[in-house]
C-alpha positions as CSV (number, residue, x, y, z in Angstrom):
1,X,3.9,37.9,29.7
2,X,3.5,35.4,31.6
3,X,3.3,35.1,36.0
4,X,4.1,33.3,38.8
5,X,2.1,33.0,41.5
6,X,3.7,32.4,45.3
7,X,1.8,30.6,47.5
8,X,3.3,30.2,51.1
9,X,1.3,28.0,53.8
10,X,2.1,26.6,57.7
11,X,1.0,23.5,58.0
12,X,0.6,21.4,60.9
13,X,2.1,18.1,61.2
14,X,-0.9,16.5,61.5
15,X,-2.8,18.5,58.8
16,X,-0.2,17.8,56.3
17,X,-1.3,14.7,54.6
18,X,-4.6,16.2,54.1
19,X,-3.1,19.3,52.4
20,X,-0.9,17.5,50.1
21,X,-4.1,15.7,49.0
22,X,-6.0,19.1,48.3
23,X,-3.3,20.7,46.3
24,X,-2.8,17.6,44.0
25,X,-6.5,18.0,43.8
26,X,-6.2,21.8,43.0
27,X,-3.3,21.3,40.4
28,X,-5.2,18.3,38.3
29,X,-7.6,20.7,38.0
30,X,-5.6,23.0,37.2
31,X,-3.8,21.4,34.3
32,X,-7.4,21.5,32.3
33,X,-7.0,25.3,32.5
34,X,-6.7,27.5,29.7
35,X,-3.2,29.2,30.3
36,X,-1.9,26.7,33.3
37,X,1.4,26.2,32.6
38,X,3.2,24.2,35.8
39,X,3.4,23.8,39.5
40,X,5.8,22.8,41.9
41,X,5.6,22.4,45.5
42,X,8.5,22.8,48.2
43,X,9.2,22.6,51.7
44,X,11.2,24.8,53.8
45,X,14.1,22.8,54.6
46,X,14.5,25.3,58.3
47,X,11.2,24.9,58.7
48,X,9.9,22.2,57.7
49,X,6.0,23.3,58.3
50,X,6.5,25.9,56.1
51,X,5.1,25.3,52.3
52,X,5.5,26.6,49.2
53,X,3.7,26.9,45.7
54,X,4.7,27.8,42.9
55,X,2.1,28.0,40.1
56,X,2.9,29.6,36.5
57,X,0.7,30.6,34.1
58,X,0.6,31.9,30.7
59,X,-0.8,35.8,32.1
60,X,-2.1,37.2,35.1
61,X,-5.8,37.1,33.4
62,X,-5.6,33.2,32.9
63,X,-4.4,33.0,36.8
64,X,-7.9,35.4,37.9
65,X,-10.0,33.5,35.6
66,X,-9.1,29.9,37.4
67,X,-8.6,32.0,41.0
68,X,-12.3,32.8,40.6
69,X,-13.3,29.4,38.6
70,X,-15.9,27.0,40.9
71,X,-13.6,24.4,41.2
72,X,-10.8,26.1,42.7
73,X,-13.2,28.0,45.2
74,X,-14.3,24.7,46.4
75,X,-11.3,23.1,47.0
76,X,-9.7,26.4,48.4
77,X,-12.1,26.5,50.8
78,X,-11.4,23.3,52.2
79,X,-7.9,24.3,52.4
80,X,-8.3,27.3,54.7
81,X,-10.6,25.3,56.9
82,X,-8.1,22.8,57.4
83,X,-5.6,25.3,58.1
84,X,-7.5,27.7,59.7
85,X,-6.2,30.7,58.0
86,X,-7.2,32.4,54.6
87,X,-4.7,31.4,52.0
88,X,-3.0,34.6,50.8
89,X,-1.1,34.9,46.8
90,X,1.9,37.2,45.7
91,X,2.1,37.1,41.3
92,X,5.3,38.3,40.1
93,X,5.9,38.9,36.6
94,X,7.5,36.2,34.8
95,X,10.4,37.0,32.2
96,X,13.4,34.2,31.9
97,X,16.7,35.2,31.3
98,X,18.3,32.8,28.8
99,X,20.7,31.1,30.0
100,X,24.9,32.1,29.0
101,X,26.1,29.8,26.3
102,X,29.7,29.2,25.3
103,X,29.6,28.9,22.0
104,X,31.1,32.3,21.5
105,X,34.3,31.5,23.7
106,X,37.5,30.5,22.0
107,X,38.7,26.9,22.3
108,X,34.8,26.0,23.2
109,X,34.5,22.5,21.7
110,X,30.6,22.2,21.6
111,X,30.4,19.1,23.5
């Protein structure tokens, strides 16, 4: 089954820039992983020093595998020295819903 991982960071104004660069840095490596499947990142539109990742992998032992790889200690690290705080992760079970289709509806048309 697979999991997303929630990754929620304040970020300076000033240190922002810098972060951006690590987690692009963090997610290129990531993409060589065995069981990465995507990433996003957001910002908090009411507050907009608040940041959020979203990583999703193929099973909670592919995410612990590349939590504990080399290359994503090393760059982590940087990341809480820059922020100054130790980056904490939540990993939620991942299980889409499919999506409602119409094509059991009278009068649907298909198009």
């Amino acid at each position: 089954m697979s999991v997303k991982i929630l990754i929620k960071r304040i970020v300076p104004a000033d240190k922002e820039g810098d972060l951006l660069t690590l987690i692009k840095e963090l997610r290129n490596a990531a993409t060589a992983c065995p069981g990465y499947i995507t990433g996003e990142t957001m910002r908090n539109v009411e507050k907009p020093d608040e940041y959020l990742v979203i990583s999703t992998w193929d099973s909670v032992s592919a995410w612990r595998q590349w939590l504990s790889g080399p290359d994503r200690v090393t760059i982590q690290k940087r990341i809480d020295d820059l922020l100054g705080a130790k980056t904490e992760y939540e990993v939620y079970h991942y299980n889409p819903i499919p999506a409602p289709t119409l094509s059991g509806f009278k009068g649907w048309e298909g198009g």
